[in-house]
Every structure is written in C-alpha cells, then in structure tokens.
PDB file with SEQRES, HELIX, SHEET and CRYST1 records, atoms N, CA, C and O in Angstrom:
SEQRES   1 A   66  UNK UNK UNK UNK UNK UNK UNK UNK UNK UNK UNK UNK UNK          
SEQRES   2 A   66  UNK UNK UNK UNK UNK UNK UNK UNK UNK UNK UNK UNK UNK          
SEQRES   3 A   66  UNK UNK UNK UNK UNK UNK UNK UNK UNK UNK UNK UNK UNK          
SEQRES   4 A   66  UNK UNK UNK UNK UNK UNK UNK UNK UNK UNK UNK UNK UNK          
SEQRES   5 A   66  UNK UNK UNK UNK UNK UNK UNK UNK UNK UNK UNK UNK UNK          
SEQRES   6 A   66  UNK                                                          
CRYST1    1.000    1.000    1.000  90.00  90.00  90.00 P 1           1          
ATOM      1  N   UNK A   1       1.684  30.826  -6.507  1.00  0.00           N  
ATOM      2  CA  UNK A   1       2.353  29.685  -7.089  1.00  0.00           C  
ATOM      3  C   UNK A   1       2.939  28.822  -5.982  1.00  0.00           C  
ATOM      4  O   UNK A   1       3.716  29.398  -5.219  1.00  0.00           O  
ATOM      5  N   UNK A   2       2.665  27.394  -5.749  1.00  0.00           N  
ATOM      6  CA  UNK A   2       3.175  26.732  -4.929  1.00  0.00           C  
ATOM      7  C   UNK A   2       4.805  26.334  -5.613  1.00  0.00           C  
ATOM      8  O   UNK A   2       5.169  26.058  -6.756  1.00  0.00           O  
ATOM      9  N   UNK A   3       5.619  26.477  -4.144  1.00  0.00           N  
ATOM     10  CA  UNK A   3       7.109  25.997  -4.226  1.00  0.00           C  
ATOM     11  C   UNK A   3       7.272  24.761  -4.865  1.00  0.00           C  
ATOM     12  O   UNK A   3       6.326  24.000  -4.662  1.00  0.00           O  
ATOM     13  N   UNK A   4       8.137  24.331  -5.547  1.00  0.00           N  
ATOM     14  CA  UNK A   4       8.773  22.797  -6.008  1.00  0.00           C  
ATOM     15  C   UNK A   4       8.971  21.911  -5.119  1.00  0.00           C  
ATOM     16  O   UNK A   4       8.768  20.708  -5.280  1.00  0.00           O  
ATOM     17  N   UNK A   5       9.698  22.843  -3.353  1.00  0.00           N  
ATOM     18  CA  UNK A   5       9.805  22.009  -2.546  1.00  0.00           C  
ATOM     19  C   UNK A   5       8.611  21.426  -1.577  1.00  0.00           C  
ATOM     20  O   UNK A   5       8.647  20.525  -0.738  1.00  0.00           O  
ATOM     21  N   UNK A   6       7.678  22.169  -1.951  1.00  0.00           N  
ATOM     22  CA  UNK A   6       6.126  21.743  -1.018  1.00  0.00           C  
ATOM     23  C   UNK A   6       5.654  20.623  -1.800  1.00  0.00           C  
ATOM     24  O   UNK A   6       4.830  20.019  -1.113  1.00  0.00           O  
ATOM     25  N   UNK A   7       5.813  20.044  -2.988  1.00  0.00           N  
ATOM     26  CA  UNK A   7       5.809  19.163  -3.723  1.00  0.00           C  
ATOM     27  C   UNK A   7       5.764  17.718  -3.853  1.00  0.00           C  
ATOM     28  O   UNK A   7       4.966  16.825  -4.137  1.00  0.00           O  
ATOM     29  N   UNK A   8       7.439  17.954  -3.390  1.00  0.00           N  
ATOM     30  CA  UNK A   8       8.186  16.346  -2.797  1.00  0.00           C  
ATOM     31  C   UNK A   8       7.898  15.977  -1.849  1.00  0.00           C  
ATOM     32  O   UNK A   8       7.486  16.887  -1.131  1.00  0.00           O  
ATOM     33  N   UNK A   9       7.886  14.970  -1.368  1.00  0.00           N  
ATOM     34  CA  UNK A   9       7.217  14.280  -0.231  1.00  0.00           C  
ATOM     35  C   UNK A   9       7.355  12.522  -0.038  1.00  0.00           C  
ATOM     36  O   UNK A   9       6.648  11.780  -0.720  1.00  0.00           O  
ATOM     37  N   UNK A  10       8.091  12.119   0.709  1.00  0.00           N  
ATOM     38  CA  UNK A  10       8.536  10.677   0.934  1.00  0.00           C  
ATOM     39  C   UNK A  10       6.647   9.973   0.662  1.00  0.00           C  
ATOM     40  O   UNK A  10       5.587  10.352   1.161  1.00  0.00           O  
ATOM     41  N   UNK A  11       6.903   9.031  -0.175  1.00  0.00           N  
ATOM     42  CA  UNK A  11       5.915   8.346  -0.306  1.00  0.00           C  
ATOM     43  C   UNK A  11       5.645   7.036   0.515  1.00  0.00           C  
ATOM     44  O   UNK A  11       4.614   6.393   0.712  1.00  0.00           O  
ATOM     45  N   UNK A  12       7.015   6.866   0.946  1.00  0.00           N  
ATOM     46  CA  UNK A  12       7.108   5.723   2.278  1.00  0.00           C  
ATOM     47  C   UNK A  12       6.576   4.425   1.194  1.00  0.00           C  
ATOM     48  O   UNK A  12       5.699   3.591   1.423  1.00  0.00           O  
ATOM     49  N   UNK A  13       7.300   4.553   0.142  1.00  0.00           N  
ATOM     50  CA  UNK A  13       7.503   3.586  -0.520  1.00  0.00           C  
ATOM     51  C   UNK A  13       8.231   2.463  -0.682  1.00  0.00           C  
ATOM     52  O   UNK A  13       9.226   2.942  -1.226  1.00  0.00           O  
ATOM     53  N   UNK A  14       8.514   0.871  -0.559  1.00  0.00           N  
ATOM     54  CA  UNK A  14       9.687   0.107  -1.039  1.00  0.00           C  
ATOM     55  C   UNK A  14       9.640   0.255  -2.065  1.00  0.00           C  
ATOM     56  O   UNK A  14       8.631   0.618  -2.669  1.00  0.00           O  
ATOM     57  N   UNK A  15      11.402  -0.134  -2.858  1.00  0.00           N  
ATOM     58  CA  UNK A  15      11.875  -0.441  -4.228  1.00  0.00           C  
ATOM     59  C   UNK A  15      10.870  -1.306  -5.095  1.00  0.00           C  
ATOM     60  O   UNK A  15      10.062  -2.072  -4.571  1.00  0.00           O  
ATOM     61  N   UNK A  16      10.938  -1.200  -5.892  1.00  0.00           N  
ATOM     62  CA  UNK A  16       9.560  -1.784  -7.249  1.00  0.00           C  
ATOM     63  C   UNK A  16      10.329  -3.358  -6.908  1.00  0.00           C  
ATOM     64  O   UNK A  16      11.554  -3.455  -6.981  1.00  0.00           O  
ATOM     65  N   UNK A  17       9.534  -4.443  -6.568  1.00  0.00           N  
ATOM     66  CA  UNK A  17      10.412  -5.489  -6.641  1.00  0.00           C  
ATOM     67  C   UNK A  17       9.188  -6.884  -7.461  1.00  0.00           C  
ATOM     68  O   UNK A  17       8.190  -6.309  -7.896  1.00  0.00           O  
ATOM     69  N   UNK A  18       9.148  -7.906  -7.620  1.00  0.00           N  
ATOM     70  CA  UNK A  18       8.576  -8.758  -7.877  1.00  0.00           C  
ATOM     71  C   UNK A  18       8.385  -9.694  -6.617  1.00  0.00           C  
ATOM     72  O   UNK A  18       9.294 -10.374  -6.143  1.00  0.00           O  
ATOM     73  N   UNK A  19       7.019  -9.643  -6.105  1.00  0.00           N  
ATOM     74  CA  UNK A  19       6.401 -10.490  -5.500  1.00  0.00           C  
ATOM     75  C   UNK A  19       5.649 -11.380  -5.781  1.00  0.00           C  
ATOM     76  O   UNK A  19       4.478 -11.007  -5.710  1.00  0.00           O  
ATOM     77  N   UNK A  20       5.807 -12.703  -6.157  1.00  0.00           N  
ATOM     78  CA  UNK A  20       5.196 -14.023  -6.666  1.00  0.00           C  
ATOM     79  C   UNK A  20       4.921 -13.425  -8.457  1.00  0.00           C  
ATOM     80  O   UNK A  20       5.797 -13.035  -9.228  1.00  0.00           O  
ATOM     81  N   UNK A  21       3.569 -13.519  -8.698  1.00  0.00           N  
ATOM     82  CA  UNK A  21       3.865 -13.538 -10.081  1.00  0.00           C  
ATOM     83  C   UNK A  21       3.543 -11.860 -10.686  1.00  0.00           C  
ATOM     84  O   UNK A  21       3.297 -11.913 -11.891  1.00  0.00           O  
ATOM     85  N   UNK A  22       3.505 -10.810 -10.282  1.00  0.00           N  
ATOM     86  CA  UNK A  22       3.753  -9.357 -10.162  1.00  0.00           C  
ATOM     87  C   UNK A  22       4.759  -8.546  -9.383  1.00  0.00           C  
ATOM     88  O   UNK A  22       5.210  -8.771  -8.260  1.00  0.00           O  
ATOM     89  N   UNK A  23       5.097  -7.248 -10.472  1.00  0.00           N  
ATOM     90  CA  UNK A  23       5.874  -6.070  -9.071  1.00  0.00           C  
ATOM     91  C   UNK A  23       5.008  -5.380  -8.972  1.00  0.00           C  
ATOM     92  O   UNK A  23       3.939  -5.195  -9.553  1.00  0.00           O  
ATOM     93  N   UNK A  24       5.985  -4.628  -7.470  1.00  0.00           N  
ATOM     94  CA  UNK A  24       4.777  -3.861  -6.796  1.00  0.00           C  
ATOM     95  C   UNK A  24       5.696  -3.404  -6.163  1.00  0.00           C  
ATOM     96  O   UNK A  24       6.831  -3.817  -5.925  1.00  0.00           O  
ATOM     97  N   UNK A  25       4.861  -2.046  -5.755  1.00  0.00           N  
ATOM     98  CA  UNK A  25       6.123  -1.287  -4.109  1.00  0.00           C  
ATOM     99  C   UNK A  25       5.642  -1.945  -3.001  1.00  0.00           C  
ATOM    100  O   UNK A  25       4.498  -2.291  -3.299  1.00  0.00           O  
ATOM    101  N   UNK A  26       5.909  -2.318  -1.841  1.00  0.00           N  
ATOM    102  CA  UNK A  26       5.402  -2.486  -0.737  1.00  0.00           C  
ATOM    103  C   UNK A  26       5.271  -1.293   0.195  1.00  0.00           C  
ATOM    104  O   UNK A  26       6.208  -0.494   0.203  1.00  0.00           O  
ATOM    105  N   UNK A  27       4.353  -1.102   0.883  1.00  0.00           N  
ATOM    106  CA  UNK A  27       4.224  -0.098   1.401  1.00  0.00           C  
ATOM    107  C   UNK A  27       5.512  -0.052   2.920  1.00  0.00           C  
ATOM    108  O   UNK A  27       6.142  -0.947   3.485  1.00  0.00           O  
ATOM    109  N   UNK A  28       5.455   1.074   3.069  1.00  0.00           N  
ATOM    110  CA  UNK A  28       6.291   1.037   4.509  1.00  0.00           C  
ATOM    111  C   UNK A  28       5.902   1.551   5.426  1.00  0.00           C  
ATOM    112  O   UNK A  28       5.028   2.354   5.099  1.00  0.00           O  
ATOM    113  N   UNK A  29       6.148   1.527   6.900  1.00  0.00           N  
ATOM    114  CA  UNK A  29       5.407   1.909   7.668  1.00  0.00           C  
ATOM    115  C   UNK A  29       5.830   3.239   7.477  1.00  0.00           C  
ATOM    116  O   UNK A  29       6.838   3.747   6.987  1.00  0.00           O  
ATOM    117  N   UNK A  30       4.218   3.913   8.279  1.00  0.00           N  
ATOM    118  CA  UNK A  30       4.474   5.128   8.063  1.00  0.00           C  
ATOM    119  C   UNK A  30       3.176   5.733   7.107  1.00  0.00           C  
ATOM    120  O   UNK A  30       2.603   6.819   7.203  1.00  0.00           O  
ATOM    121  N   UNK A  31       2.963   4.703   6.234  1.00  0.00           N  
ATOM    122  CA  UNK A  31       2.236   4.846   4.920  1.00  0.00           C  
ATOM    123  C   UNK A  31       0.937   4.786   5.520  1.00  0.00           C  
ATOM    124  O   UNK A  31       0.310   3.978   6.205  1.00  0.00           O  
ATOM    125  N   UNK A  32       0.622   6.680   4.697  1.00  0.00           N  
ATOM    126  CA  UNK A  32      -0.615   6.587   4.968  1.00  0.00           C  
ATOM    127  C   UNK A  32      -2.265   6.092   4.362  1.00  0.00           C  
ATOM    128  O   UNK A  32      -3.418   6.460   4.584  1.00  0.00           O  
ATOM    129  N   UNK A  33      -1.517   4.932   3.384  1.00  0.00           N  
ATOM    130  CA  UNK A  33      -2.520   3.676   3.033  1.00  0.00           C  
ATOM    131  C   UNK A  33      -2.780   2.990   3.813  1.00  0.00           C  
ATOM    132  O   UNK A  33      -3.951   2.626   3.918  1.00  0.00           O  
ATOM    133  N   UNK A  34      -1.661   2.463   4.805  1.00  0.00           N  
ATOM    134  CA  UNK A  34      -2.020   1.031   5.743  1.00  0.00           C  
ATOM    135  C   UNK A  34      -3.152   1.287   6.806  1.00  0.00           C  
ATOM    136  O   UNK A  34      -3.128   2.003   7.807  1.00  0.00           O  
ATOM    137  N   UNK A  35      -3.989   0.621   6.378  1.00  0.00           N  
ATOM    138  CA  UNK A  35      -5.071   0.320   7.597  1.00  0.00           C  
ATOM    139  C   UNK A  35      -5.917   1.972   6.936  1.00  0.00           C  
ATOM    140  O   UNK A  35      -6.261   2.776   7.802  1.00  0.00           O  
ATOM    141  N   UNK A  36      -6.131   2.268   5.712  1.00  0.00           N  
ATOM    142  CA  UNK A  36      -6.926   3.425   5.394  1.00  0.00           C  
ATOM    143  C   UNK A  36      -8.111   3.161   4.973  1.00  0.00           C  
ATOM    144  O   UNK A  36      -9.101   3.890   5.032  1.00  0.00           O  
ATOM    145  N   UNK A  37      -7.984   1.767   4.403  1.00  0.00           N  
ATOM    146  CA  UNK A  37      -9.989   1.841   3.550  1.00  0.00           C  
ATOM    147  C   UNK A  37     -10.592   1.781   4.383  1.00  0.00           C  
ATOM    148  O   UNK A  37     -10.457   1.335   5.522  1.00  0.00           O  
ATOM    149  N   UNK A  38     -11.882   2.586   3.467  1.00  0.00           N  
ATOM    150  CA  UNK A  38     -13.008   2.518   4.242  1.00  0.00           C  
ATOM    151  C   UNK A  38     -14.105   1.259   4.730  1.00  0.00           C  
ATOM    152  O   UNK A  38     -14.923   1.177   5.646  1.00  0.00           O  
ATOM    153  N   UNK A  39     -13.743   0.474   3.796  1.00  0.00           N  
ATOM    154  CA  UNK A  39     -14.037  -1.193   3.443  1.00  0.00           C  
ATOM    155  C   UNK A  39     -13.368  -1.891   2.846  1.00  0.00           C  
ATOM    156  O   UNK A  39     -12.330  -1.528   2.293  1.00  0.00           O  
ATOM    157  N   UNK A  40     -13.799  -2.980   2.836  1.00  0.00           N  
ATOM    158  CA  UNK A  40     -12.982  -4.097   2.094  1.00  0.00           C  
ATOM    159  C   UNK A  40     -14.141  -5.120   1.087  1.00  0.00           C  
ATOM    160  O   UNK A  40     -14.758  -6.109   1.483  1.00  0.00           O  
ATOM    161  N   UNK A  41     -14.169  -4.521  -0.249  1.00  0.00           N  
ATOM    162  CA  UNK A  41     -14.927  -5.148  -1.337  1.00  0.00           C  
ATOM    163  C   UNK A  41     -14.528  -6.545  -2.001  1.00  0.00           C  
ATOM    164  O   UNK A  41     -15.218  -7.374  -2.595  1.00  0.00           O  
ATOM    165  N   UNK A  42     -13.435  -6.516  -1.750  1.00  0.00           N  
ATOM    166  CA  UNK A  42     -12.534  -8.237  -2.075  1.00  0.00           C  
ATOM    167  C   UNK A  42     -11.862  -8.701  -0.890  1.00  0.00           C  
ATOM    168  O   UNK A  42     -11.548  -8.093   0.133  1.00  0.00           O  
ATOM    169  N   UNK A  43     -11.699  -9.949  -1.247  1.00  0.00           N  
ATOM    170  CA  UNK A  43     -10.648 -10.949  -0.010  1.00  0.00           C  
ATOM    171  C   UNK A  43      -9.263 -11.302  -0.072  1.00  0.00           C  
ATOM    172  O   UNK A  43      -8.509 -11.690   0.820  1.00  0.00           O  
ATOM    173  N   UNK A  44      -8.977 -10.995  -1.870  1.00  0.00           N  
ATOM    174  CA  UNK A  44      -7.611 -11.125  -2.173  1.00  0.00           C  
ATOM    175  C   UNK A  44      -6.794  -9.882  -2.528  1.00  0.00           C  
ATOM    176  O   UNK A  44      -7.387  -8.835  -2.782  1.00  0.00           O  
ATOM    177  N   UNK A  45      -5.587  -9.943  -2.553  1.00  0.00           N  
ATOM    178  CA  UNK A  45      -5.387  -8.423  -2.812  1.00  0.00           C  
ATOM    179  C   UNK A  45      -4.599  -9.276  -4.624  1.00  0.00           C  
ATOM    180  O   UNK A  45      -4.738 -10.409  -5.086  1.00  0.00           O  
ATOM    181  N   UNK A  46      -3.868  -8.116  -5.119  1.00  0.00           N  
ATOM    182  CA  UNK A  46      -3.791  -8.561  -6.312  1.00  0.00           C  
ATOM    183  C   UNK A  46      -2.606  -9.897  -6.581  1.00  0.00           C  
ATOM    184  O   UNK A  46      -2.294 -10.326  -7.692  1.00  0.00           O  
ATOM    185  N   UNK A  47      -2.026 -10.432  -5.144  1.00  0.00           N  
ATOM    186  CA  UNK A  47      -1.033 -11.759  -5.387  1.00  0.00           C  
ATOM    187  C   UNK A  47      -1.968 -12.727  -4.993  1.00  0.00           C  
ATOM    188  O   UNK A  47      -1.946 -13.866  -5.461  1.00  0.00           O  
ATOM    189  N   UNK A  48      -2.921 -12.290  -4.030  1.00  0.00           N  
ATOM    190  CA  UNK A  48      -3.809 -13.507  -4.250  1.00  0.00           C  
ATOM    191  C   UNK A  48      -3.366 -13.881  -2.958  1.00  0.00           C  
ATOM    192  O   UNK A  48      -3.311 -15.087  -2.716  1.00  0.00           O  
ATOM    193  N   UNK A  49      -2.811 -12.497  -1.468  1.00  0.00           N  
ATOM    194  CA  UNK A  49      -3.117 -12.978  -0.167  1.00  0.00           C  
ATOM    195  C   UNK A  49      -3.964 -12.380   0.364  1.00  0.00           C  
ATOM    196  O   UNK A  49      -4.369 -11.299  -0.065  1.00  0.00           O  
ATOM    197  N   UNK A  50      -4.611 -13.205   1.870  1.00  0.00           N  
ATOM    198  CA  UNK A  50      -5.870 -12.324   2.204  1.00  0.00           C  
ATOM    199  C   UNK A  50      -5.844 -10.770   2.752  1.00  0.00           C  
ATOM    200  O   UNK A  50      -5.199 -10.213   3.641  1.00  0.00           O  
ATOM    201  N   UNK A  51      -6.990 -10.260   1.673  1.00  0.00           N  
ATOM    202  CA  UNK A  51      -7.002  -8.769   2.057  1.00  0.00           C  
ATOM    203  C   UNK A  51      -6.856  -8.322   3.243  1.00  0.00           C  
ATOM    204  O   UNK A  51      -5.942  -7.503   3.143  1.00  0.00           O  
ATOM    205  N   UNK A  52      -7.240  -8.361   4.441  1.00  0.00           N  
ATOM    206  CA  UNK A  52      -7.951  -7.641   6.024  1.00  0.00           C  
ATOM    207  C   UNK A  52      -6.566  -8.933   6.885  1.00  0.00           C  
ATOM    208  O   UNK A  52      -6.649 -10.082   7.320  1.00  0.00           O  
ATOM    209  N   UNK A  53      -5.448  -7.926   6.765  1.00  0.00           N  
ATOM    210  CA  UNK A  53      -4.788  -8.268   8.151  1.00  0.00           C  
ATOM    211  C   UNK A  53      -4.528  -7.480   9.187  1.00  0.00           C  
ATOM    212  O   UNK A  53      -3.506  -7.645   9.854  1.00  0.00           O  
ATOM    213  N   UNK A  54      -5.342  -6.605   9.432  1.00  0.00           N  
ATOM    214  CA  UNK A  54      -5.224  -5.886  10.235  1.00  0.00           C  
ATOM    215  C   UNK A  54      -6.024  -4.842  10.915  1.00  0.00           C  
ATOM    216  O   UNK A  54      -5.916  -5.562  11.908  1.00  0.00           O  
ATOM    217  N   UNK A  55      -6.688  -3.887  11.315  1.00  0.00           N  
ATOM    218  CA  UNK A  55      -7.904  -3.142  11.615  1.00  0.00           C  
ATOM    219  C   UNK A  55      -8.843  -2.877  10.473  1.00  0.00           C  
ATOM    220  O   UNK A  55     -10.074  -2.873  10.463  1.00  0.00           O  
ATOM    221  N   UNK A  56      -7.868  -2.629   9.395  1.00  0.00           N  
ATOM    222  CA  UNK A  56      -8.756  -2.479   7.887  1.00  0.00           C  
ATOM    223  C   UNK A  56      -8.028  -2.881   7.056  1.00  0.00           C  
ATOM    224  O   UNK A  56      -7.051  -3.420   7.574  1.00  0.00           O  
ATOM    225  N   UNK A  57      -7.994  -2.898   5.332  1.00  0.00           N  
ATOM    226  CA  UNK A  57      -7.408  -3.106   4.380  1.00  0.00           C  
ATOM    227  C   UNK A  57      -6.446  -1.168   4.309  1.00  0.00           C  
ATOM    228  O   UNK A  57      -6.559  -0.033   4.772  1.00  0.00           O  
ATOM    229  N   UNK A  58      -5.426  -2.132   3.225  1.00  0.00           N  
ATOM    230  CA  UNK A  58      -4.619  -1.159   2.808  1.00  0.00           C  
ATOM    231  C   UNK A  58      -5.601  -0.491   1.400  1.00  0.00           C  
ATOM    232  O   UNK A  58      -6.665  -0.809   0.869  1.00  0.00           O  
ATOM    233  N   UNK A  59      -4.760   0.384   1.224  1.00  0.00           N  
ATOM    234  CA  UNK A  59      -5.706   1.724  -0.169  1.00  0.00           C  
ATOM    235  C   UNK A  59      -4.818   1.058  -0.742  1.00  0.00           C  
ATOM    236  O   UNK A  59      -3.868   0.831   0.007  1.00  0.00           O  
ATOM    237  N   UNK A  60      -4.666   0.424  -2.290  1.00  0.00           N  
ATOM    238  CA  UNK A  60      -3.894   0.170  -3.387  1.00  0.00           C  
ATOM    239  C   UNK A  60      -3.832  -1.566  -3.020  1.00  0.00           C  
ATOM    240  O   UNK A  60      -4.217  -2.308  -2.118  1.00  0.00           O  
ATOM    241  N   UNK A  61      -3.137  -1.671  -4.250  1.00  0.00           N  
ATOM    242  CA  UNK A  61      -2.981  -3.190  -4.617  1.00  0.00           C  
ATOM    243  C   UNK A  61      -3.090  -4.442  -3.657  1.00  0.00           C  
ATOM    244  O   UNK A  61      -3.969  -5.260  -3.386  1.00  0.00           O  
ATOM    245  N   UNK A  62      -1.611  -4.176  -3.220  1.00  0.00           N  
ATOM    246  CA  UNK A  62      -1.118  -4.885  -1.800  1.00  0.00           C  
ATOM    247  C   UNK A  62      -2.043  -5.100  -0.574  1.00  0.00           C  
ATOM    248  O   UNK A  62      -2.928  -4.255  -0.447  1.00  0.00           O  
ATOM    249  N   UNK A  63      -1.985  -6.091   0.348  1.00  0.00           N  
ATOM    250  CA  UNK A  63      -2.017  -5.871   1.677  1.00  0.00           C  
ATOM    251  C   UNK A  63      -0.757  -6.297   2.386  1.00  0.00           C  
ATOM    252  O   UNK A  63      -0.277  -7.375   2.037  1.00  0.00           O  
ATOM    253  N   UNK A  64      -0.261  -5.732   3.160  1.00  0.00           N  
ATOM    254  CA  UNK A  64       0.899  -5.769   4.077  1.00  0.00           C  
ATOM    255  C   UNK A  64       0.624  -6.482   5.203  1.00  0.00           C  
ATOM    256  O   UNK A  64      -0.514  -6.374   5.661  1.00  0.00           O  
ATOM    257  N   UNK A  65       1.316  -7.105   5.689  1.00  0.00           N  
ATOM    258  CA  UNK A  65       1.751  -8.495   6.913  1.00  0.00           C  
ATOM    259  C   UNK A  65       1.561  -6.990   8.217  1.00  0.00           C  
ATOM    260  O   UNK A  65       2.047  -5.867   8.090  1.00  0.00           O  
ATOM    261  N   UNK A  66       0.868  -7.413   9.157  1.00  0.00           N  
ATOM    262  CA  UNK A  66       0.863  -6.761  10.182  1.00  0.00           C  
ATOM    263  C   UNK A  66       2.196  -6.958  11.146  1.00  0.00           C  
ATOM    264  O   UNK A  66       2.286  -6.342  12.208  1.00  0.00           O  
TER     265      UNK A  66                                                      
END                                                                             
C-alpha cells in the first residue's frame, strides 16, 4: 500500500486567476510542463497567445512568457 504522504506533491502551480477572457493556473517555474511537448500542433494556446516561446511548448492550456 502506498503512504498518503508519497502522494502529495507541489504541483508548482499559481492561484486559479482570470487571464483575459478565461481562468487558469499559471504554471511556475519549476513545472515540469514548461518546455515538455513533444510538438507543437497549434500556434495559439487557449487566450489566444503564441504557443512556442521558448525551446518547446508547455503540456496544458497555457504558454508561459520565457
């Protein structure tokens, strides 16, 4: 049986906030989304800035300001 505490784990998440016309967490550094896809299938992310600022796209919604 795995522990409760092997579980939890900082998601290196920001607070749920509203960015333009959606919320969203922003990722934080640290996060091991930023710069994870394997490609980049779109150009916008879901606010409608450009996907690829940085070596690769982020995994999830957002792309984050380098």
């Amino acid at each position: 049986m795995t522990s409760v505490s092997a579980l939890i784990a900082d998601a290196k998440l920001a607070p749920l906030a509203v960015d333009g016309l959606t919320a969203i967490h922003h990722l934080l550094s640290g996060n091991a989304a930023i710069n994870a896809a394997p490609s980049c299938l779109v150009t916008v992310d879901q606010r409608g800035a450009p996907r690829v600022r940085g070596p690769a796209c982020e995994l999830g919604p957002v792309e984050e300001a380098e």
